[in-house]
N, C-alpha and C positions, 0 to 999 in steps of 0.2 A: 181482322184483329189478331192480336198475338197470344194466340190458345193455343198453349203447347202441348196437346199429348201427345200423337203420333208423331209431329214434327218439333217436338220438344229438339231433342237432340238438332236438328238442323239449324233451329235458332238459335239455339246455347249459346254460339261464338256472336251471334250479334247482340245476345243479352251481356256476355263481358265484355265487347266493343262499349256498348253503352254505358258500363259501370266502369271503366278504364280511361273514359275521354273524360265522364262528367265531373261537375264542379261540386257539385252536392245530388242526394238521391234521395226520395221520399218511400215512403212503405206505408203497407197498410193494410190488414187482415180480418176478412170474415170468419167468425168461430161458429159452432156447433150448437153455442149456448154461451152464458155469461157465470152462470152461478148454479152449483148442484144442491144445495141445500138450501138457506134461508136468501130472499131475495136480495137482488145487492143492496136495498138501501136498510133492510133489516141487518146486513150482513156488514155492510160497513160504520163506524160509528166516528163521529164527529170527533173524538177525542183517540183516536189509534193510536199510537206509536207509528211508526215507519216500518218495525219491526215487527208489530201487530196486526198491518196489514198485508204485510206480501205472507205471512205464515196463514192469512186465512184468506188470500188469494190463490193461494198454494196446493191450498185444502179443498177451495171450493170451484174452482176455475179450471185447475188445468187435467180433469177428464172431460173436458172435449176437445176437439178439434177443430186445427186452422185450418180448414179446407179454401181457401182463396186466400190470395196473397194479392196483393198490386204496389209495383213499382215503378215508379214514374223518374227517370233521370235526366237531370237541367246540368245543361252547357251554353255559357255564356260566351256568345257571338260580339267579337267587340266592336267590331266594325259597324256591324248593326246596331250596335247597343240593344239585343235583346237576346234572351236566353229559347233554346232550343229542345224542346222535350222527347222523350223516347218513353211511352208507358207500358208496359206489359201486367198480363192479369194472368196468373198462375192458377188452375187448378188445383187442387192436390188432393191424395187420397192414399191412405196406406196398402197399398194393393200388395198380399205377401207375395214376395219372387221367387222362393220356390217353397220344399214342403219344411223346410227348417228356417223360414222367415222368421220372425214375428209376428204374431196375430194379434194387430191390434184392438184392443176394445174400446170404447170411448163413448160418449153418452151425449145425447141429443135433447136440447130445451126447447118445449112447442115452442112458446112465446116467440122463441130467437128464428125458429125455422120458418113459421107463421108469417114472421117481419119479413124475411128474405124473400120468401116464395110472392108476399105482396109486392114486390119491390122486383118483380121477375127474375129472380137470381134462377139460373139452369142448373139444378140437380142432379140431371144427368153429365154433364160435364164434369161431375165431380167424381159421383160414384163409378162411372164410366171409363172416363176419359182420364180420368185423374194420377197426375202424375206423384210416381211414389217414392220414399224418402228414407233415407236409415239414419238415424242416430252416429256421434262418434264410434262408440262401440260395438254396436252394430254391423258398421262397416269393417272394425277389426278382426271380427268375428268371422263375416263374411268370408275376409280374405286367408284368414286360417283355412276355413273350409276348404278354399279354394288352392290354397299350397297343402294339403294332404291329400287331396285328392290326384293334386301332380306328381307329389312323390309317391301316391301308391300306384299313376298308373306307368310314372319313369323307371320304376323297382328295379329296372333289368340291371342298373350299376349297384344300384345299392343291396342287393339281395345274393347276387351271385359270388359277391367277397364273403359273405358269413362264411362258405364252407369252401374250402381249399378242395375238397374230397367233392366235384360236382356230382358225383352221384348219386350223394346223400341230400336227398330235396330237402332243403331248411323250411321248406310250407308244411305245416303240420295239418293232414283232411282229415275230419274229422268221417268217422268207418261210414255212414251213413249219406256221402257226399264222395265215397271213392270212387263210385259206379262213376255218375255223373262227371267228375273234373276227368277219367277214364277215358269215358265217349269224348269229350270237347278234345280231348289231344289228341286222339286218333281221327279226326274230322280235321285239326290242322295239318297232321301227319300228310294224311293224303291231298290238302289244298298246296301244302308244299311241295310235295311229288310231279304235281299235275304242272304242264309245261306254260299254260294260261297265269297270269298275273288275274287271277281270277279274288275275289271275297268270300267269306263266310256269314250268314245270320245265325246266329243261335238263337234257339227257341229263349221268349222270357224268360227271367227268372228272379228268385232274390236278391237282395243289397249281401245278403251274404254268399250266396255262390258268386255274383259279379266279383266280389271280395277275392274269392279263392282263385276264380278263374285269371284275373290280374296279376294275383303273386305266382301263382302258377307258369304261365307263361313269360311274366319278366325273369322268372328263374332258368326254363327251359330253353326259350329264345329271346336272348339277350336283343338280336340284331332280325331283321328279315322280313319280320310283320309287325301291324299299325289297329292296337285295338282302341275300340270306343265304345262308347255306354252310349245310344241312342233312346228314343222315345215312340212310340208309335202313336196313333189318332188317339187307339181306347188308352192311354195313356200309358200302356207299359212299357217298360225297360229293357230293353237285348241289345246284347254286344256284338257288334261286327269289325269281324276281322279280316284286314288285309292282306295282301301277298305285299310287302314293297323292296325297295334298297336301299341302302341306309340315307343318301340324297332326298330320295321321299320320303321318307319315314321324317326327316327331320324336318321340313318343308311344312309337310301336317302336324307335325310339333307347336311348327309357330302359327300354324293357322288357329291351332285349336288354342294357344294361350292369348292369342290378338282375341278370339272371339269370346274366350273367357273374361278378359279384360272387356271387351265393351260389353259385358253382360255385369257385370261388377261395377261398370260407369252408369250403367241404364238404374242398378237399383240404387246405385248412393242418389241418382234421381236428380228432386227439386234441392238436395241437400247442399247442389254441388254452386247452386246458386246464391245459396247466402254464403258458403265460401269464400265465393268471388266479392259478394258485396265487405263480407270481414276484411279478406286478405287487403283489399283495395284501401283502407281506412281512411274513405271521404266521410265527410261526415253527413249522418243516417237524419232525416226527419221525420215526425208522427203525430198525432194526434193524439193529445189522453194517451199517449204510448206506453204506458208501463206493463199491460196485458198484450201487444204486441211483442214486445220486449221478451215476458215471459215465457209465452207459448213458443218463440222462434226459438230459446235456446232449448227449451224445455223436447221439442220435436225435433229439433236437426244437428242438435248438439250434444247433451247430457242431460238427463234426469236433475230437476232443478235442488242447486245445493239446502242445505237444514238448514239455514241460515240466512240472514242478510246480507252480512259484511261477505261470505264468501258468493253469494249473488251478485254483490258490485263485483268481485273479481273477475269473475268469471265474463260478464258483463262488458266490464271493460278491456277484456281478453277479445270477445266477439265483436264488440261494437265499440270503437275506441274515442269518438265523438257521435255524442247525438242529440238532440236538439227538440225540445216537445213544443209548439208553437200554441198549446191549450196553456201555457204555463207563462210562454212569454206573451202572451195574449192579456195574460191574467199580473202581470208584473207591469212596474214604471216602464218608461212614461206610456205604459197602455189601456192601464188598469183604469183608469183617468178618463178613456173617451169610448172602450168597448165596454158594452153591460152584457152582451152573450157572447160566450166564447165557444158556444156549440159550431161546429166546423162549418155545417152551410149559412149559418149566422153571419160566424166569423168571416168567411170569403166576402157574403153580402155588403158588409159594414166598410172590410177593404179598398170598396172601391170606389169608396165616398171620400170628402173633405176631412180631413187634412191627409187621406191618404191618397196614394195615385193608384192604379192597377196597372200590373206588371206587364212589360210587354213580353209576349211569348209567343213560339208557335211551333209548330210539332213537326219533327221531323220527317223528310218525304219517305212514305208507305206506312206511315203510324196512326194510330187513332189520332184524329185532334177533335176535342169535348169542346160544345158548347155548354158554358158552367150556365146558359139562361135555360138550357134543357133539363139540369140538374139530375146529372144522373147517380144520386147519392147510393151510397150502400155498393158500387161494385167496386173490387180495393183499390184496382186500378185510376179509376176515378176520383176516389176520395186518397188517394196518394198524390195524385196531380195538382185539384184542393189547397192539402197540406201546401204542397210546394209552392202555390202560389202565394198564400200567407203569408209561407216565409219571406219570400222576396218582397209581399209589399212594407211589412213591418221591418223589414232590415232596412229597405230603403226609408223608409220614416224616421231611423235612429241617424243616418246619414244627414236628414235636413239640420239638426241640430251643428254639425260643424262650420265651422267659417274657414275658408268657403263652404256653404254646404254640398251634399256629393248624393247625384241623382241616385248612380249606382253603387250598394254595397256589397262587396264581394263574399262569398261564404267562405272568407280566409281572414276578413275582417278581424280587425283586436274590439270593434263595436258590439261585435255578437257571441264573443268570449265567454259574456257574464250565464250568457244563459246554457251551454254546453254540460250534458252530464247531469243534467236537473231535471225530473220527471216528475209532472203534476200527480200530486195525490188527490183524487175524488174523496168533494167533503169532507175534506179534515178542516176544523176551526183556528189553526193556532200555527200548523206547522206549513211551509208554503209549497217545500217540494221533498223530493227526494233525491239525497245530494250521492250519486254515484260514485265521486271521487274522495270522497270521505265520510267520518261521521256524519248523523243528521244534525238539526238545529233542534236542543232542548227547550223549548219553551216552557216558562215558570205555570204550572197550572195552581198556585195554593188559591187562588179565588174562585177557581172549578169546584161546586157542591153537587154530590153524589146523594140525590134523593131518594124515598120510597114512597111510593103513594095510592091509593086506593084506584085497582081499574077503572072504576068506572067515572074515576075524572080525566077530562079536557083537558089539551093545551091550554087553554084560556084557564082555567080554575088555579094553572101552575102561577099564570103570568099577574092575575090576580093578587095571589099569597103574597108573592116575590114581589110588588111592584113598589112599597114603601120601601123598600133597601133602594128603588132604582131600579 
């Protein structure tokens, strides 16, 4: 199966093969927990706003973590007339990359861990194995680090123009650090001397003599020798310095920036996979996705905006078609013949009268699910699900044309209506959540906002009320 941690990178290219052929793509994510304060049904109320619920989804949802992802992508075979699946189930974990990472914190709900571990979700795979992720910023951040650190160890052009006068060292050492930067010259002095193309270790030391000892040297020998900051087992840091010629010296230039660069690929991580799923702009499908939604941009994107209107933006900047199948499940002509639209429900109901079940099958070296085994809860799985949904209820809006038309394509003008609309959980009045514009107001003046004594019943309410109707 496709668990990527060590061979994450080696699959990378056939996870954007599969998000680059396919015709649509499904997602689907395990979190850490659902709600940190009051439970979600305390915490969500029949009467929200749209605006009232993602600020206390906001609030209360997104310190945990997406630690599972599952992405299942459908390409439609026309020959065959049936669509061909690729799924992958992502790990993840914020593992810091070095000591100026980010340390993640994030919060853990039994309940939610309790469900998992019933349902054998691997733990280890996470905490472990788990591939790790940076933010937009994050990654800019990084790559700051990572160009300062090249111009303080390139210094020899940039430092040796300060003074016309070379024998005024422009490094200022501090009295207490002269001994020392002292000894390291007279140790290259003589590696220079000696007729061997031989190296130096220098004993550990601090980020701030490494400091001195960098400028020092790009000052003094512009050209001849090749320093680096190494690591040893116990973890410490010393510099070794080479004898080379300028043909070497540059050769390890780019070795070391190629190897900087795939260390900078490794920590943008699993980030670099929704990337690919943005960049791509096929269109994204889910389940109840709106906390999907969330958490993806909120962990591999930005910090999720104060707002709503600027959350569609951003939204439809990452994911520019997407598609919640609990929503179109729960809409004409659907609404009319499913009475559950819980996902393993939903699949169930699919593949009965008046619908067909889709034909599919998985591409050769990939998982192919038996959905009678039902392996609900791992994303991968329940991404697959999704995508099957789709295709039978798309196809279902097809029998309605004359001719009717077995297969509907995910480019269809049929499946238009429902794009960019995201099911909101128990709300009374409002149907979704319209990402490409305002929401729909609905008139509440018949909504009475009562007060009543605890220790009455729903029945006692329904009682009072029941001569209005």
């Amino acid at each position: 199966f496709t668990h990527l941690p060590a061979d994450f990178k080696d699959n990378l290219k056939t996870v954007y093969e599969a998000v680059e052929e396919s015709d649509f793509l499904a997602i689907d994510g395990e979190f850490s927990g659902i709600s940190d304060g009051p439970s979600v049904s305390a915490l969500t109320n029949g009467f929200d706003t749209p605006e009232e619920r993602y600020q206390k989804l906001k609030k209360h949802s997104m310190e945990f973590l997406l630690f599972q992802f599952g992405l299942c992508t459908f390409k439609y075979d026309h020959t065959e007339e049936k669509y061909i699946t690729k799924s992958f189930n992502f790990y993840i974990f914020p593992k810091p990359f070095n000591r100026s990472s980010p340390d993640v914190k994030f919060v853990c709900q039994s309940s939610s861990i309790d469900f998992l571990a019933s349902q054998g979700f691997d733990f280890n795979k996470v905490f472990r194995n788990g591939i790790p992720y940076l933010n937009q910023e994050e990654e800019r951040q990084l790559r700051e680090q990572y160009d300062e650190k090249r111009s303080q160890a390139n210094g020899a052009g940039s430092l040796s123009y300060l003074s016309p006068n070379a024998t005024k060292c422009p490094v200022t050492i501090p009295d207490d650090q002269k001994k020392f930067v002292e000894k390291v010259v007279e140790q290259i002095e003589d590696l220079l001397k000696s007729e061997e193309n031989g190296s130096l270790e220098l004993e550990p030391c601090t980020g701030f003599q490494r400091k001195l000892i960098y400028q020092t040297l790009s000052w003094k020998y512009p050209k001849g020798i090749h320093v680096e900051t190494l690591e040893s087992d116990k973890k410490e840091r010393y510099i070794v310095i080479s004898k080379v010629n300028e043909e070497e010296r540059k050769r390890r230039e780019q070795q070391k920036q190629a190897k900087e660069q795939e260390e900078l690929n490794d920590a943008v991580g699993f980030s670099r996979v929704i990337h690919a799923i943005a960049n791509s702009g096929k269109l994204v499908i889910g389940h109840n996705m709106l906390l999907d939604v969330m958490h993806t941009i909120h962990q591999f994107y930005c910090p999720l905006p104060d707002d709503l209107s600027e959350f569609k933006e951003v939204t439809s900047c990452v994911f520019p078609r997407l598609l919640d199948t609990k929503l179109m499940a729960s809409t004409q002509p659907f609404k009319e013949i499913i009475n559950n639209t819980s996902l393993a429900e939903l699949e169930k109901r699919l593949k009965e009268v008046p619908f067909s079940p889709p034909k599919v099958e998985s591409a050769e070296g990939f998982p192919s699910y038996d959905t009678a085994a039902e392996q609900l809860h791992e994303a991968g799985y329940d991404a697959y699900i999704t995508g099957l949904c789709f295709i039978s209820m798309a196809n279902f809006l097809g029998s309605f044309l004359s001719p009717p038309k077995n297969h509907v394509s995910a480019r269809s003008k049929l499946i238009e209506p429902f794009f960019n609309k995201l099911f909101l959980m128990r709300v009374m009045d409002i149907p979704y959540l319209n990402l490409e514009g305002p929401d729909l107001q609905p008139k509440r003046d018949h909504v009475l906002h009562v007060t009543f004594p605890k220790e009455w019943k729903t029945s006692d309410l329904y009682q009072l009320f029941s001569a209005f109707g």
